[in-house]
DOSELUM-930591 format. One record per residue (C-alpha): x, y, z; chain; residue in one letter; residue number from 1. Coordinates in nm, 4 decimals, always signed. Example, Ala and Ser with C-alpha at 12.3 -4.5 7.8 and 13.67 -1.06 7.14 Angstrom:
2
<node east="+1.2300" north="-0.4500" up="+0.7800" lomar="A" gulum="a" rodren="1"/>
<node east="+1.3670" north="-0.1060" up="+0.7140" lomar="A" gulum="s" rodren="2"/>
END
This chain:
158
<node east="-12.0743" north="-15.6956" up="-9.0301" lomar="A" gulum="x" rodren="1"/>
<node east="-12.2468" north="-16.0243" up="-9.0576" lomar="A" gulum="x" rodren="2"/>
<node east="-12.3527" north="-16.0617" up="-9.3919" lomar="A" gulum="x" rodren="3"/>
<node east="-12.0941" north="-16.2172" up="-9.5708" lomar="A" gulum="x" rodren="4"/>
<node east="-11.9340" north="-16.0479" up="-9.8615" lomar="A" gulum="x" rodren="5"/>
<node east="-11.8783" north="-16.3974" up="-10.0598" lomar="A" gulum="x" rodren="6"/>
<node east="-12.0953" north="-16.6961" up="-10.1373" lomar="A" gulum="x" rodren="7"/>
<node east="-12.0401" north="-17.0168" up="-10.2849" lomar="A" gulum="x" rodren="8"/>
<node east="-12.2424" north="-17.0904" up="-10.5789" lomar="A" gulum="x" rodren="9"/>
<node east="-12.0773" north="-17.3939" up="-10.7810" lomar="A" gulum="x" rodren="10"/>
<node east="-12.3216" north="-17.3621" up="-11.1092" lomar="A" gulum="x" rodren="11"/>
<node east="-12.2011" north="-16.9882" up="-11.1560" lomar="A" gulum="x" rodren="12"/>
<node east="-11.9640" north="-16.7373" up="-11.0553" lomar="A" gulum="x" rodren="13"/>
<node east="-11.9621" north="-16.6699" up="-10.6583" lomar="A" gulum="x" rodren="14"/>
<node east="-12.2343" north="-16.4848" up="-10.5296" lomar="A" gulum="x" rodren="15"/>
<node east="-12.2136" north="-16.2000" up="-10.3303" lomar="A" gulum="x" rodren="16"/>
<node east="-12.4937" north="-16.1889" up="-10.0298" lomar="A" gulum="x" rodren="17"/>
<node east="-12.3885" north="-15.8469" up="-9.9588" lomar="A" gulum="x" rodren="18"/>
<node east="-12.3349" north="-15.6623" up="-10.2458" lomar="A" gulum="x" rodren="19"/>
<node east="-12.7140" north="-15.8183" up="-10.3454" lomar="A" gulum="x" rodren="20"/>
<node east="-12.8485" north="-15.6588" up="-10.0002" lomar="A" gulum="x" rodren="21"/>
<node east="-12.6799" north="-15.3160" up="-10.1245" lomar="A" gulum="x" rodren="22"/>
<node east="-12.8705" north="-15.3111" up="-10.4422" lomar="A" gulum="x" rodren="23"/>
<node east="-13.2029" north="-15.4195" up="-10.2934" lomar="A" gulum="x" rodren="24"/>
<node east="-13.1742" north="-15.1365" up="-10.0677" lomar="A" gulum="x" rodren="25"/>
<node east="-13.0208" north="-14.8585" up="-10.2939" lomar="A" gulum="x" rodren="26"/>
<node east="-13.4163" north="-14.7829" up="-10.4530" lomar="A" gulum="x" rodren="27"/>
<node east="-13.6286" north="-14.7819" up="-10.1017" lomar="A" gulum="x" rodren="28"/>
<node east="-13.3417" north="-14.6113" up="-9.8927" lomar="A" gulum="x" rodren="29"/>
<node east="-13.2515" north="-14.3751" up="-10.1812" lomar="A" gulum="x" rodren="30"/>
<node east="-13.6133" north="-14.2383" up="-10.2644" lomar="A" gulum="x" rodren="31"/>
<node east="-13.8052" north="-14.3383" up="-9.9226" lomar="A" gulum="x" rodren="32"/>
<node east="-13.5808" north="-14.2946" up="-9.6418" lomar="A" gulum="x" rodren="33"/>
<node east="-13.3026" north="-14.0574" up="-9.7433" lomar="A" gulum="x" rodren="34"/>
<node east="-13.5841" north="-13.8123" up="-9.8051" lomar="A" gulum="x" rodren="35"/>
<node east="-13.8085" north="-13.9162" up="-9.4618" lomar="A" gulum="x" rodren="36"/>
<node east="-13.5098" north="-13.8668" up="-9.3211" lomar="A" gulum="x" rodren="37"/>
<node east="-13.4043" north="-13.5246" up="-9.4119" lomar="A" gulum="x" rodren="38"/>
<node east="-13.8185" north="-13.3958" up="-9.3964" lomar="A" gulum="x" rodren="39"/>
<node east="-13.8204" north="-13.4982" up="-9.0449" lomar="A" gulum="x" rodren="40"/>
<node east="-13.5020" north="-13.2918" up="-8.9532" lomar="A" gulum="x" rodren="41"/>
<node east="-13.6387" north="-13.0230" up="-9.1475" lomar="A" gulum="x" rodren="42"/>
<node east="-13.7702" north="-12.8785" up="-8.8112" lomar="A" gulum="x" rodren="43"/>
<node east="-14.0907" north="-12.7705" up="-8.9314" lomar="A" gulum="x" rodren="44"/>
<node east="-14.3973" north="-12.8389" up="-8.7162" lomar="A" gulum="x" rodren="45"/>
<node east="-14.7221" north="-12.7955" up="-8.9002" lomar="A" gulum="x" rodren="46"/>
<node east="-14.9125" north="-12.7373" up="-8.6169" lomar="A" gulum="x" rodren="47"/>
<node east="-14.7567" north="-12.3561" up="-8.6527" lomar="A" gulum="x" rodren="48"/>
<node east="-14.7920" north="-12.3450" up="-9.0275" lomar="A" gulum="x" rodren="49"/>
<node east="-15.0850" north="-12.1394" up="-9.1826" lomar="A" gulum="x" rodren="50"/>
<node east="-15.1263" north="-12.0440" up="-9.5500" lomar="A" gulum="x" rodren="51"/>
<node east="-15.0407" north="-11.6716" up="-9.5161" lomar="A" gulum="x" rodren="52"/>
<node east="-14.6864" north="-11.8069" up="-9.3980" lomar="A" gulum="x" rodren="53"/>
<node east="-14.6361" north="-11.9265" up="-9.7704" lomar="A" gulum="x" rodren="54"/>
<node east="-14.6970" north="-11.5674" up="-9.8876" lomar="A" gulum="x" rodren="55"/>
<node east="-14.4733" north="-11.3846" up="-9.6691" lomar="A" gulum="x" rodren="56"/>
<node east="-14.1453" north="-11.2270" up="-9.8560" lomar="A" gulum="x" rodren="57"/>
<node east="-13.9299" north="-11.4181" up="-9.6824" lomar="A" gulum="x" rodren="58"/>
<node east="-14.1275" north="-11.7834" up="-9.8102" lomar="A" gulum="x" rodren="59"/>
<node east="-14.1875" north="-11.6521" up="-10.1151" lomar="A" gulum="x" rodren="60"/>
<node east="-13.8388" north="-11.5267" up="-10.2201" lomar="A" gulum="x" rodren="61"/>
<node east="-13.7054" north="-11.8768" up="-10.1293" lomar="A" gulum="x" rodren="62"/>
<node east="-13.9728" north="-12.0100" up="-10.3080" lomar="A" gulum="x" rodren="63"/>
<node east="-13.8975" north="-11.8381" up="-10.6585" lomar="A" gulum="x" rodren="64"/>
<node east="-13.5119" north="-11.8895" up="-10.6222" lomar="A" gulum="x" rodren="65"/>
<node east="-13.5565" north="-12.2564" up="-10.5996" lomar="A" gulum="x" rodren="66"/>
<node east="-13.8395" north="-12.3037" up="-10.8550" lomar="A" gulum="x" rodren="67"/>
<node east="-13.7268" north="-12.0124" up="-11.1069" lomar="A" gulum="x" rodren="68"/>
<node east="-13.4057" north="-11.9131" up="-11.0342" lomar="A" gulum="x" rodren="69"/>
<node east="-13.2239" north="-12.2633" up="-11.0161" lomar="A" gulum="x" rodren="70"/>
<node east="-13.3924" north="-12.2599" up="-11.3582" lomar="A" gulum="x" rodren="71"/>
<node east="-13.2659" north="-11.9771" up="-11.5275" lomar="A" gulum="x" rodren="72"/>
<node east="-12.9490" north="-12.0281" up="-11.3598" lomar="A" gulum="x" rodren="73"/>
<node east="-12.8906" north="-12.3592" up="-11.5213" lomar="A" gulum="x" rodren="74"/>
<node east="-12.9901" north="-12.2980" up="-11.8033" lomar="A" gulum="x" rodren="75"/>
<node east="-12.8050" north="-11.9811" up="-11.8487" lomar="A" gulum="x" rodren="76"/>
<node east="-12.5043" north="-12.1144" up="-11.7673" lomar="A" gulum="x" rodren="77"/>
<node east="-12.5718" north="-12.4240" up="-11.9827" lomar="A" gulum="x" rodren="78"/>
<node east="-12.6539" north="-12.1954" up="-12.2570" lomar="A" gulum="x" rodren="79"/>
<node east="-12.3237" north="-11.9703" up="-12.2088" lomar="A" gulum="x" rodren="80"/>
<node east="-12.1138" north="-12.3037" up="-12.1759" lomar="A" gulum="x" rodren="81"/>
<node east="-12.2452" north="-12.4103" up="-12.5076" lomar="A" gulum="x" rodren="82"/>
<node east="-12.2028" north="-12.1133" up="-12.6775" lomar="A" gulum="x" rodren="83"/>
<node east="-11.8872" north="-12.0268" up="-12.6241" lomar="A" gulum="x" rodren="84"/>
<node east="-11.8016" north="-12.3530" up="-12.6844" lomar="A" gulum="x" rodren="85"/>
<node east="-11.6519" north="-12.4412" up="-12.3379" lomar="A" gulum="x" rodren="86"/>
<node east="-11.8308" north="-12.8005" up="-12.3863" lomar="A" gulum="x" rodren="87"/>
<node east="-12.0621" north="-12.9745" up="-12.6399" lomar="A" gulum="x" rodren="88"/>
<node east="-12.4424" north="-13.0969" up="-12.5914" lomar="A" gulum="x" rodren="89"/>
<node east="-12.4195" north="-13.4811" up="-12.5446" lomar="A" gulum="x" rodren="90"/>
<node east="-12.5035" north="-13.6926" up="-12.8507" lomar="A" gulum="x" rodren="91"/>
<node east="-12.9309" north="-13.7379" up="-12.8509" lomar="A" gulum="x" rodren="92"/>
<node east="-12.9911" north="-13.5205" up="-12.5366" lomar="A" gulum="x" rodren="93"/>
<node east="-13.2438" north="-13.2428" up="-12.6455" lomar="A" gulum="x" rodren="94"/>
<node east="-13.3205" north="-12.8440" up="-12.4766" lomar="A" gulum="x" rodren="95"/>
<node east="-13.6549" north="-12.9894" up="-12.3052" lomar="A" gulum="x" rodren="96"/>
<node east="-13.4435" north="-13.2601" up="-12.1613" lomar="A" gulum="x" rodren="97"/>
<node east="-13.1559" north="-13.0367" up="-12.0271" lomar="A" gulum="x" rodren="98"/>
<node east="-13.4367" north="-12.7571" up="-11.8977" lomar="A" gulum="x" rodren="99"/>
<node east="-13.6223" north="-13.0417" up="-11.7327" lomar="A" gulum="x" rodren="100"/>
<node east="-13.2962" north="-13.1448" up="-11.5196" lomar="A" gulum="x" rodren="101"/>
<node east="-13.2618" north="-12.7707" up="-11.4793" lomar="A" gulum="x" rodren="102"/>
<node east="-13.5943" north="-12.7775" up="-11.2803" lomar="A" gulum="x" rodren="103"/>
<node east="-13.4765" north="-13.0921" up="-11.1042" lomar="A" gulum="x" rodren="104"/>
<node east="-13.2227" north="-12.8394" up="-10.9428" lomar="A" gulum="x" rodren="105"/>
<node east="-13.4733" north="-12.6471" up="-10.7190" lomar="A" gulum="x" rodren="106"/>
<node east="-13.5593" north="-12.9701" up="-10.5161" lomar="A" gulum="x" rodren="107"/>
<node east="-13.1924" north="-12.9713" up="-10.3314" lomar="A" gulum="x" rodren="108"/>
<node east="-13.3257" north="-12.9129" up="-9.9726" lomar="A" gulum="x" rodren="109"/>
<node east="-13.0454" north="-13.0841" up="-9.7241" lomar="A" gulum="x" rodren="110"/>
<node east="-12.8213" north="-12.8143" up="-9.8417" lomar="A" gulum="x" rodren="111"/>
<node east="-13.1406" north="-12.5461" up="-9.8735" lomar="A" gulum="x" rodren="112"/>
<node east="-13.1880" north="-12.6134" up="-9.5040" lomar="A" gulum="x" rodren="113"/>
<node east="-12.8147" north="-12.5825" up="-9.4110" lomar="A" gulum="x" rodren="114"/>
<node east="-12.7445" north="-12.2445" up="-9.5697" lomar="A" gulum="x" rodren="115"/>
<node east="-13.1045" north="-12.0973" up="-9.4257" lomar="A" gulum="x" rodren="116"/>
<node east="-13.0101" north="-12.1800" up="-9.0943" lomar="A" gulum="x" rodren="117"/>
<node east="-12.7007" north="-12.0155" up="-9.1101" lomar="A" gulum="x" rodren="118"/>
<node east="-12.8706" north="-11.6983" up="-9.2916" lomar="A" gulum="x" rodren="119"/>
<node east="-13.0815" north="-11.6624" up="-9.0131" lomar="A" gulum="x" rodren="120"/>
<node east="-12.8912" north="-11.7673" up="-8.7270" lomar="A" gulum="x" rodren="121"/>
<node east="-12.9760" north="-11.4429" up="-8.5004" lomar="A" gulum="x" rodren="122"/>
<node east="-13.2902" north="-11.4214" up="-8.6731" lomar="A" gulum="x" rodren="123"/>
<node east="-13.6892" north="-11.4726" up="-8.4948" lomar="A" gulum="x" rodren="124"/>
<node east="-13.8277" north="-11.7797" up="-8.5192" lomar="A" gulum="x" rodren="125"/>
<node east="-14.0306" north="-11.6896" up="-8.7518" lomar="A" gulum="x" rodren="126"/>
<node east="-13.8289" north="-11.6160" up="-9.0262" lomar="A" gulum="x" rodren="127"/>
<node east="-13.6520" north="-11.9437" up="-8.9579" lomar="A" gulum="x" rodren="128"/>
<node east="-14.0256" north="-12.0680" up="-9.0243" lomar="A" gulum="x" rodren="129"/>
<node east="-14.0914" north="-11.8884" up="-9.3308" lomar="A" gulum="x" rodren="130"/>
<node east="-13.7329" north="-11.9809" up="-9.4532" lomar="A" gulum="x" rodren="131"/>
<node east="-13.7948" north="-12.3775" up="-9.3619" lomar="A" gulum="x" rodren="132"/>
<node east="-14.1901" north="-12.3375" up="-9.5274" lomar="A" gulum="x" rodren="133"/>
<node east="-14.0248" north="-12.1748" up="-9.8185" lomar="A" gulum="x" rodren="134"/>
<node east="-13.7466" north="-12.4576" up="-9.8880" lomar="A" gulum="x" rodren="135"/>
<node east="-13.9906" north="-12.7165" up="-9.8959" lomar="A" gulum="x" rodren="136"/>
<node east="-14.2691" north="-12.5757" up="-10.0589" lomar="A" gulum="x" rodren="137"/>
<node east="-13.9820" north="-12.4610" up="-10.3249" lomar="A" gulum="x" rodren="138"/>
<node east="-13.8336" north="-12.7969" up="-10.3591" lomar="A" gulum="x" rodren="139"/>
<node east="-14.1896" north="-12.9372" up="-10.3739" lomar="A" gulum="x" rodren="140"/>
<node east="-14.2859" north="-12.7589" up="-10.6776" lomar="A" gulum="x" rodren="141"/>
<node east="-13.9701" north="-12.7893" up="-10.8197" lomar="A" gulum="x" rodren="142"/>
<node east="-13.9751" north="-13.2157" up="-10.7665" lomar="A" gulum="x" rodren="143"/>
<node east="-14.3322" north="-13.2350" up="-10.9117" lomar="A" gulum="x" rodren="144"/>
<node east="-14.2741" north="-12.9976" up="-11.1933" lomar="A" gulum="x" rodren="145"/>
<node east="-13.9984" north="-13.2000" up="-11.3178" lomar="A" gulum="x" rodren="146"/>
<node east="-14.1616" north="-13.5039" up="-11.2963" lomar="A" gulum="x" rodren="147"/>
<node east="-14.4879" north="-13.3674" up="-11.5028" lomar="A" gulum="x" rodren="148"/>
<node east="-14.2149" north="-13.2301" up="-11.7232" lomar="A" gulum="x" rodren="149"/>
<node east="-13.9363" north="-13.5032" up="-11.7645" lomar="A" gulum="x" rodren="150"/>
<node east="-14.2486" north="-13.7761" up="-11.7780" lomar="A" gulum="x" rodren="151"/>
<node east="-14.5441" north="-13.5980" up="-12.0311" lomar="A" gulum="x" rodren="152"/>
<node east="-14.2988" north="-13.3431" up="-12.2725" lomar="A" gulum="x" rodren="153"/>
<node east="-13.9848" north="-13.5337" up="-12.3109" lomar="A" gulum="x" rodren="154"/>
<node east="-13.9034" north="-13.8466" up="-12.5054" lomar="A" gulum="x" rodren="155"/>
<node east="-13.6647" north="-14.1544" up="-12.3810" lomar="A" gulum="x" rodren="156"/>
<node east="-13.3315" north="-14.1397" up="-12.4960" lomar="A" gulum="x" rodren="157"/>
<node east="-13.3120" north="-14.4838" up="-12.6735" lomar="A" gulum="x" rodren="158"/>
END
C-alpha cells in the first residue's frame, strides 16, 4: 500500500518500484517461504516420529503413490494422449524430459495434506501420523529424485 506503483525516471521509461519488489521476491518467497510455510502447517511433530512409522502400510502406501504412482500415472496418460493423437510432443522436448516432470508430480503436498486429512477424519492419530510422515517423505523423494534426474540425465532445451 505504500510502495508506489510508478516512478519517475527521465533517462528511460518510468520505473516501477513495485512491480521491481514483486520480482525480487517471487524466487525467495516462491522456493523458501511458500514451502516453510506449508512444512510448518504440516502438523507433524518429530518428537513422535520414529523410523518404523515410515514402514507402516499406511506411510508406505502414500509413499509409493506419490513417488511411483504419480509416475506411471503421468506418463501413462502422456503416453495414451500421444498415441492416440489427442495432442503432439512439443518441438525439442525429449521422453527423459517429460518422465522427469512426471516425477516432479509426487512432490504436491498442500493438496497431499488436504485430501489425507479428510481421508482420515474419524481416524486415530496415528494414522493421521503415518499419513502426514508418508506425504512428506513421498514428496521428499519425489523433489530430490527429480532434481538428480532433470539436473545429471537430461540436456537444456536450447
Amino acid at each position: 500500500m505504500f510502495i508506489p506503483s510508478r516512478g519517475l525516471d527521465w533517462d528511460r521509461q518510468a520505473c516501477k518500484p513495485l512491480q521491481e519488489l514483486q520480482n525480487d521476491l517471487h524466487g525467495p518467497v516462491g522456493f523458501f517461504i511458500v514451502p516453510l510455510f506449508a512444512f510448518a502447517n504440516a502438523g507433524l511433530s518429530f518428537s513422535q516420529v520414529s523410523i518404523t512409522d515410515v514402514m507402516e502400510d499406511i506411510s508406505l502406501g502414500i509413499i509409493l503413490g506419490l513417488v511411483l504412482g504419480k509416475q506411471i500415472g503421468v506418463m501413462g496418460m502422456v503416453w495414451l494422449g500421444l498415441r492416440l493423437k489427442l495432442g503432439v510432443m512439443p518441438k525439442n522436448v525429449t521422453w527423459p524430459q517429460v518422465y522427469g516432470m512426471a516425477v516432479l508430480c509426487g512432490v504436491g503436498f498442500t493438496m497431499s495434506l488436504f485430501i489425507g486429512v479428510l481421508a482420515f477424519e474419524q481416524a486415530e492419530a496415528v494414522n493421521m501420523l503415518q499419513n502426514r510422515l508418508g506425504i512428506l517423505v513421498g514428496s521428499f523423494v519425489s523433489a530430490l529424485w527429480a532434481v538428480l534426474w532433470l539436473r545429471f540425465y537430461c540436456k537444456p532445451i536450447r
